[in-house]
py3Dmol code that shows the C-alpha trace and the ligand (Angstrom):
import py3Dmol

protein = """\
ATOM      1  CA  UNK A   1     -45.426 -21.550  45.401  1.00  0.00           C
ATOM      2  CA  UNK A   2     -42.590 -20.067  43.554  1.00  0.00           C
ATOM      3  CA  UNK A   3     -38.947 -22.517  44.599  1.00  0.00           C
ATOM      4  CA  UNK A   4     -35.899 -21.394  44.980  1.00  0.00           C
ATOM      5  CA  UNK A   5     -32.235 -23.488  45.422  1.00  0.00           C
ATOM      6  CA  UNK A   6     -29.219 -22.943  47.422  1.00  0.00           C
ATOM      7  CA  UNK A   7     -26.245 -22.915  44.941  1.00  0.00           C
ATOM      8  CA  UNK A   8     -22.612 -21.983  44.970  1.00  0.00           C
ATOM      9  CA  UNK A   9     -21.855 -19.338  42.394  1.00  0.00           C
ATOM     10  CA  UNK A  10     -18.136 -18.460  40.975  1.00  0.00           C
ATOM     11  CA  UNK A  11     -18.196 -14.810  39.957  1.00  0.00           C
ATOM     12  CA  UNK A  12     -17.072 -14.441  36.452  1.00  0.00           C
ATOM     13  CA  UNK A  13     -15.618 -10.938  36.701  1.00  0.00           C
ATOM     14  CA  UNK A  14     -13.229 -11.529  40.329  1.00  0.00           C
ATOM     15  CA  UNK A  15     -13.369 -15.354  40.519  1.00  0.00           C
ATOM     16  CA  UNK A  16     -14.799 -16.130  44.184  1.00  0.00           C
ATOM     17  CA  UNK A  17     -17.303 -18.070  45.273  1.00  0.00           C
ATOM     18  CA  UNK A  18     -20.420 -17.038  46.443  1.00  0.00           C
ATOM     19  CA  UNK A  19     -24.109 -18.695  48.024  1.00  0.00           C
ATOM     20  CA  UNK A  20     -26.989 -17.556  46.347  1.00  0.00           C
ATOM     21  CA  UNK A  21     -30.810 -18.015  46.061  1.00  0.00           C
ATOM     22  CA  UNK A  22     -32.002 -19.177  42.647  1.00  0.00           C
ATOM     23  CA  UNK A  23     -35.455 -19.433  41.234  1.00  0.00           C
ATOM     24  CA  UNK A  24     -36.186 -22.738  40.086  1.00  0.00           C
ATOM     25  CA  UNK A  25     -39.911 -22.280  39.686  1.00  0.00           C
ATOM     26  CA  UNK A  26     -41.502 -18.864  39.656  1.00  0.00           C
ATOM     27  CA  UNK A  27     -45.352 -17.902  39.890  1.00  0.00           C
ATOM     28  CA  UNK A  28     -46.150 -15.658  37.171  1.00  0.00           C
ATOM     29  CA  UNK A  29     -49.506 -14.998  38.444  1.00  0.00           C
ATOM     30  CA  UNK A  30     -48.486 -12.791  41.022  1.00  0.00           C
ATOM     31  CA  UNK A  31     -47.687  -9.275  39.154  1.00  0.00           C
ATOM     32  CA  UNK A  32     -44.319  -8.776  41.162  1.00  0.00           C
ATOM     33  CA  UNK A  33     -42.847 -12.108  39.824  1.00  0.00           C
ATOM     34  CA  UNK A  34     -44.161 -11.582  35.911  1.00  0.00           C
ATOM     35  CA  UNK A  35     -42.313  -8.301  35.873  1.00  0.00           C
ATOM     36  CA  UNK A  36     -39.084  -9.484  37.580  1.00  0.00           C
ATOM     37  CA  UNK A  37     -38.691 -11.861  34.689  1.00  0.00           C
ATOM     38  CA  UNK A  38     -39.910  -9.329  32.214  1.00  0.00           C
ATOM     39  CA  UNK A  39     -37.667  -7.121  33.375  1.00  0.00           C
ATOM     40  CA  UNK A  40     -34.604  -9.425  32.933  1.00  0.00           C
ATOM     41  CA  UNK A  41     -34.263  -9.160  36.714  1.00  0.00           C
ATOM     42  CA  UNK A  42     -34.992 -12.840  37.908  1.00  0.00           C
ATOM     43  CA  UNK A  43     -31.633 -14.848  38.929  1.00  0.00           C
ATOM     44  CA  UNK A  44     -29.565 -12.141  38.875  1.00  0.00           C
ATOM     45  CA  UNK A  45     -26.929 -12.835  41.785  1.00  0.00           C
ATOM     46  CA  UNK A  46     -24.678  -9.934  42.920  1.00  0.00           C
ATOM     47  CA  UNK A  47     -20.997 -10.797  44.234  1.00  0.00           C
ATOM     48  CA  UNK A  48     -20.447 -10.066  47.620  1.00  0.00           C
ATOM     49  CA  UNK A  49     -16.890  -9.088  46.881  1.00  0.00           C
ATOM     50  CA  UNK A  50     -16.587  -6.617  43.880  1.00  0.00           C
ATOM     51  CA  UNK A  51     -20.623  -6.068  43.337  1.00  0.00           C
ATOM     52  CA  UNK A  52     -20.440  -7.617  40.003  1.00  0.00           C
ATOM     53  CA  UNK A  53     -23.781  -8.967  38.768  1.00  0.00           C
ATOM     54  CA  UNK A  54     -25.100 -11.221  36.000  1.00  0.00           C
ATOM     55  CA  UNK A  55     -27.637 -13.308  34.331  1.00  0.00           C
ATOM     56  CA  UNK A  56     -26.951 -16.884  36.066  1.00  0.00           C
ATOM     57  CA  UNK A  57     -27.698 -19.559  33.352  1.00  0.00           C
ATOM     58  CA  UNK A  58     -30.661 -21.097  35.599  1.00  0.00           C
ATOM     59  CA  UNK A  59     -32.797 -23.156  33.432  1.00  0.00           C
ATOM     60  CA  UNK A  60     -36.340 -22.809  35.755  1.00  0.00           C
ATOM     61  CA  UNK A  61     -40.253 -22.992  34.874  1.00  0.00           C
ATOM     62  CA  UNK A  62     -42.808 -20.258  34.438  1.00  0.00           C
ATOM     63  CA  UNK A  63     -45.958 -21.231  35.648  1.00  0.00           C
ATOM     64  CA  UNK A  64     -49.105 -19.016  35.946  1.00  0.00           C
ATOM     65  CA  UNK A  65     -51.232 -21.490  37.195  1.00  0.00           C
ATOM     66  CA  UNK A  66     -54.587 -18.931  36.435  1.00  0.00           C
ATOM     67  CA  UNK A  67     -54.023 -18.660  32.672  1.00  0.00           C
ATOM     68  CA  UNK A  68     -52.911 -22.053  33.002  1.00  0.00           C
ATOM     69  CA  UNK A  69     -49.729 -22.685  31.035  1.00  0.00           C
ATOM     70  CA  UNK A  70     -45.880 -22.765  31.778  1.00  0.00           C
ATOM     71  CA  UNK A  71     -42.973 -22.461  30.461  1.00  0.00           C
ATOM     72  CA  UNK A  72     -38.884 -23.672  30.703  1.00  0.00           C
ATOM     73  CA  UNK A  73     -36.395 -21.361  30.457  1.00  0.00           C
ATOM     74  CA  UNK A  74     -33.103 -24.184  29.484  1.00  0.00           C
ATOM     75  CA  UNK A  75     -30.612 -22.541  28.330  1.00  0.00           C
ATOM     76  CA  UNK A  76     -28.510 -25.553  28.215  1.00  0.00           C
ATOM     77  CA  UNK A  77     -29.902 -28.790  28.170  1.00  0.00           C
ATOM     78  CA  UNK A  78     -30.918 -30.086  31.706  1.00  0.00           C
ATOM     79  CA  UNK A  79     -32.005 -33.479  32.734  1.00  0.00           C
ATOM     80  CA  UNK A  80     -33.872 -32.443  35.492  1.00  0.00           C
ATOM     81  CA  UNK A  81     -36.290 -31.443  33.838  1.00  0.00           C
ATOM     82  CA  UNK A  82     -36.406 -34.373  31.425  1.00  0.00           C
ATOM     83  CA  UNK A  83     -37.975 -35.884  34.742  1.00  0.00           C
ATOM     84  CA  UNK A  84     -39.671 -33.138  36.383  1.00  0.00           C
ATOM     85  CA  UNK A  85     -42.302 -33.378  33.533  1.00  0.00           C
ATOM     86  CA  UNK A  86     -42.542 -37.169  33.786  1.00  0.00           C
ATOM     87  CA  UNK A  87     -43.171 -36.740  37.312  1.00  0.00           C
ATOM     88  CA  UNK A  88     -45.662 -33.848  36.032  1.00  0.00           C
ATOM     89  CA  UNK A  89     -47.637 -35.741  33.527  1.00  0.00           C
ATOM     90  CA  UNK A  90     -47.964 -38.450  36.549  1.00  0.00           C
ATOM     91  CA  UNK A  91     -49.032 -35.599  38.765  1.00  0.00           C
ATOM     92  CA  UNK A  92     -51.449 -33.830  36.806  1.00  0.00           C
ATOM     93  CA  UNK A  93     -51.750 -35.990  33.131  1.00  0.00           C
ATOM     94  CA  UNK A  94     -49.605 -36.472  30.173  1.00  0.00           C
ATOM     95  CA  UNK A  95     -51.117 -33.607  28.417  1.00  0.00           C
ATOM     96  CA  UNK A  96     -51.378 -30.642  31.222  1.00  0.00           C
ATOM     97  CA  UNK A  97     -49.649 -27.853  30.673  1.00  0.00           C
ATOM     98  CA  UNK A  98     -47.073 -28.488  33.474  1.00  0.00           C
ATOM     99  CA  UNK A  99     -45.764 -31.956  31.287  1.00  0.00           C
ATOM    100  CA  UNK A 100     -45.851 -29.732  27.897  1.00  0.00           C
ATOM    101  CA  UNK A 101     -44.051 -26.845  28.938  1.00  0.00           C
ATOM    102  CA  UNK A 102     -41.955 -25.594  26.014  1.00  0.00           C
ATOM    103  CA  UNK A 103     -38.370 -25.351  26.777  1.00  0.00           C
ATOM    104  CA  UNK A 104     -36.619 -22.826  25.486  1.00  0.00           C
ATOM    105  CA  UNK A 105     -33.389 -21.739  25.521  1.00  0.00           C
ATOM    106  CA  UNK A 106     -33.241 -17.932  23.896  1.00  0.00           C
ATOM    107  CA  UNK A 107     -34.040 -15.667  26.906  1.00  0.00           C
ATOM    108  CA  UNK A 108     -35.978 -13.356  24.550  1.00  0.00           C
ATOM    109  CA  UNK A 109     -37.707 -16.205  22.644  1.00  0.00           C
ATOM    110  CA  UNK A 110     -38.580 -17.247  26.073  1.00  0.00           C
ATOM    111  CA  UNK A 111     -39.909 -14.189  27.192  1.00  0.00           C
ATOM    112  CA  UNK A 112     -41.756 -13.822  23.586  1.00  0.00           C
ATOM    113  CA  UNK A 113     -43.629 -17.199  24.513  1.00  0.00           C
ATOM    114  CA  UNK A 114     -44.671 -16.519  27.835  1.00  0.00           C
ATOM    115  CA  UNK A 115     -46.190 -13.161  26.073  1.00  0.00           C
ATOM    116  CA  UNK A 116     -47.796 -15.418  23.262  1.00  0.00           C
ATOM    117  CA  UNK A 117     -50.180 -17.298  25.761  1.00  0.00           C
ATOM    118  CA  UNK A 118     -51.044 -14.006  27.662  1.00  0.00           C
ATOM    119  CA  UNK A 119     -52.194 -13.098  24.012  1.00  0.00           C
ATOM    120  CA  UNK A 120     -54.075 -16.242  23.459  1.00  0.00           C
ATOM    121  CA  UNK A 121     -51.769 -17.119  20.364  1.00  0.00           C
ATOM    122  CA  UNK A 122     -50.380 -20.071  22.846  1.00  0.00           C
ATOM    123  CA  UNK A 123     -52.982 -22.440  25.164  1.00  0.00           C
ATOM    124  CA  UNK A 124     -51.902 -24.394  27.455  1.00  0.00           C
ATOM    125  CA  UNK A 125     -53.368 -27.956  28.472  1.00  0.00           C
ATOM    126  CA  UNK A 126     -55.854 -28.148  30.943  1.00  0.00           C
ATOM    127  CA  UNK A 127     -54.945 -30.452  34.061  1.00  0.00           C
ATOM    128  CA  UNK A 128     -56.198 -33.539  33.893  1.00  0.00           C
ATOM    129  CA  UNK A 129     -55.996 -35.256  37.159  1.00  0.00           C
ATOM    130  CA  UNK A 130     -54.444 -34.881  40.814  1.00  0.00           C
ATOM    131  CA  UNK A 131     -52.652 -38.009  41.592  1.00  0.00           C
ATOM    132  CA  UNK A 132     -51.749 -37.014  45.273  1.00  0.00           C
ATOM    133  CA  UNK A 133     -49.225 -40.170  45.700  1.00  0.00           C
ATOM    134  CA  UNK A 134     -47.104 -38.133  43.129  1.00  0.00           C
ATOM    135  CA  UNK A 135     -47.361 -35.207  45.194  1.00  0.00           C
ATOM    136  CA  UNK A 136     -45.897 -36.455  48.313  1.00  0.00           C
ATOM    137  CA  UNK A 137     -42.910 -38.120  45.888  1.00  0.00           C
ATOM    138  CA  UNK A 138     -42.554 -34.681  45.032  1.00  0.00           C
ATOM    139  CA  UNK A 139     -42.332 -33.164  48.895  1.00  0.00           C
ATOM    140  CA  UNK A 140     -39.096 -35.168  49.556  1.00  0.00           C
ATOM    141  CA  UNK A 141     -36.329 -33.288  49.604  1.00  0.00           C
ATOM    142  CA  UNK A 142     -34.284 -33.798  46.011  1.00  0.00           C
ATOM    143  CA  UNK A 143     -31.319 -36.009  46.154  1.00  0.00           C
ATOM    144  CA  UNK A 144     -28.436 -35.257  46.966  1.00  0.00           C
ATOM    145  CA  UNK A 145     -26.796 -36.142  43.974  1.00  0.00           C
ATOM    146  CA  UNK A 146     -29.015 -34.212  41.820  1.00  0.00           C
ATOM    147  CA  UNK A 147     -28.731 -31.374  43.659  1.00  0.00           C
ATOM    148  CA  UNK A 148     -24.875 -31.427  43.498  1.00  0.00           C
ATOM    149  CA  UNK A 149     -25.207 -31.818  39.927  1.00  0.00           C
ATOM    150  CA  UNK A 150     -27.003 -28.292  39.613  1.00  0.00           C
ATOM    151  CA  UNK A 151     -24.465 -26.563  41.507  1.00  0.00           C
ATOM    152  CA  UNK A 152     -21.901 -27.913  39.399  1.00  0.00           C
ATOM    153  CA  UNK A 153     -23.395 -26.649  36.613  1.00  0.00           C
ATOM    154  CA  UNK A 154     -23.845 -23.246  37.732  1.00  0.00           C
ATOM    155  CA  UNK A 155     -20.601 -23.062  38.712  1.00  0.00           C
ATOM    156  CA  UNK A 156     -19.373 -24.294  35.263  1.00  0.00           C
ATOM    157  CA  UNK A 157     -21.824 -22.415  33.152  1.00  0.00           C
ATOM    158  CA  UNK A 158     -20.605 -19.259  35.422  1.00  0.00           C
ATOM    159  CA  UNK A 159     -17.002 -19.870  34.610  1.00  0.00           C
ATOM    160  CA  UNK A 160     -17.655 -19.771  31.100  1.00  0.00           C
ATOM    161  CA  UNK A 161     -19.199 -16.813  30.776  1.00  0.00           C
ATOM    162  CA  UNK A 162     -15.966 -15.374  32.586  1.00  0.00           C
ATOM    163  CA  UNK A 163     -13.943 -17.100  29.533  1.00  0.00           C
ATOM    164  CA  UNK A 164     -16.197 -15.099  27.404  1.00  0.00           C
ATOM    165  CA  UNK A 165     -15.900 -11.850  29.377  1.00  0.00           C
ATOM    166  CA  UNK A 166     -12.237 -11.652  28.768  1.00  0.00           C
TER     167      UNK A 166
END
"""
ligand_1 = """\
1
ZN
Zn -16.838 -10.702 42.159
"""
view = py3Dmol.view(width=600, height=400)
view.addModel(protein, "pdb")
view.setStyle({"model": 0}, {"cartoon": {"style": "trace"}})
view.addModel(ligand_1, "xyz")
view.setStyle({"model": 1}, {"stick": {}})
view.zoomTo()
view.show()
C-alpha cells in the first residue's frame, strides 16, 4: 500500500506553517499513482493561506511491485533510507529489488529510470524470501525521533527554497 506522513510544512512564498500529507512510498502499479508522479504532481502541498504550491523535497520510493522494481527519489541525502533497505534486504533478501533501489536525486533522472525498467533497459531483483519477523518490526509505528527528524527537514529544505525564491 502506497504510505503517506504527517509533516509540518513552512510555505516558502508567505512563511506559515502548514500540515500536510506526504507520500513516502507510492504504488506505481496502480495507473492513477504512475501518472501523478509522471505528471510532476506527487507531493505537491498547497498553502492554506495564500494558495501557493510547490514541489516539497520528499525523498520517497517507487515501487511497482508487478514489474517488480523500485526506485528512491533523494533529493538530499536521507538516512532513513540508509536503513529502510537494510530492513528490506532482511525482509525480502539482500538482492530484491526493494534493498537495490537506485536513489536518485534529479527529479527528471528519476523519472527517466522509472521509464527505463518499464522499457526493460532496467530489471529489477527478484524477491528472494519473506522473513515475516521483519515484517511485524516494520508495522510499529516509526520512532519518534525519526519522525521528528523528517519534519525538520522538510521544514528546512522548504525554507531554502524560499531563500532561493527571492
Ligand atoms: Zn503561503
Amino acid at each position: 500500500m502506497s504510505k503517506q506522513v504527517d509533516a509540518t510544512i513552512r510555505c516558502p512564498n508567505c512563511g506559515k506553517e502548514y500540515p500536510v500529507k506526504l507520500f513516502r512510498t507510492i504504488w506505481g502499479e496502480h495507473e492513477v499513482n504512475r501518472n501523478m508522479v509522471l505528471n510532476d504532481q506527487i507531493n505537491v502541498p498547497q498553502c492554506p493561506h495564500c494558495g501557493f504550491s510547490f514541489k516539497a523535497p520528499y525523498p520517497f520510493m517507487y515501487v511497482d511491485v508487478k514489474a517488480g522494481f523500485a526506485v528512491w527519489w533523494e533529493p538530499q541525502h536521507d538516512p532513513g533510507i540508509d536503513s529502510d533497505a537494510r530492513d528490506y534486504a532482511t525482509m525480502f533478501g539482500a538482492n530484491s529489488y526493494y534493498a537495490t533501489a537506485p536513489r536518485i536525486a534529479d527529479w527528471v533522472e528519476f523519472k527517466k529510470v522509472i521509464l527505463e525498467y518499464y522499457q526493460g533497459k532496467r530489471v529489477g531483483g527478484k524477491i528472494e524470501r519473506l522473513n515475516m519477523d521483519a515484517l511485524k518490526k516494520e508495522a510499529n509505528p516509526p520512532k519518534q525521533g525519526c519522525l521528528g527528524a523528517l519534519i525538520a527537514l522538510v521544514v528546512f529544505s522548504s525554507a531554502f527554497i524560499g531563500l532561493l525564491l527571492l
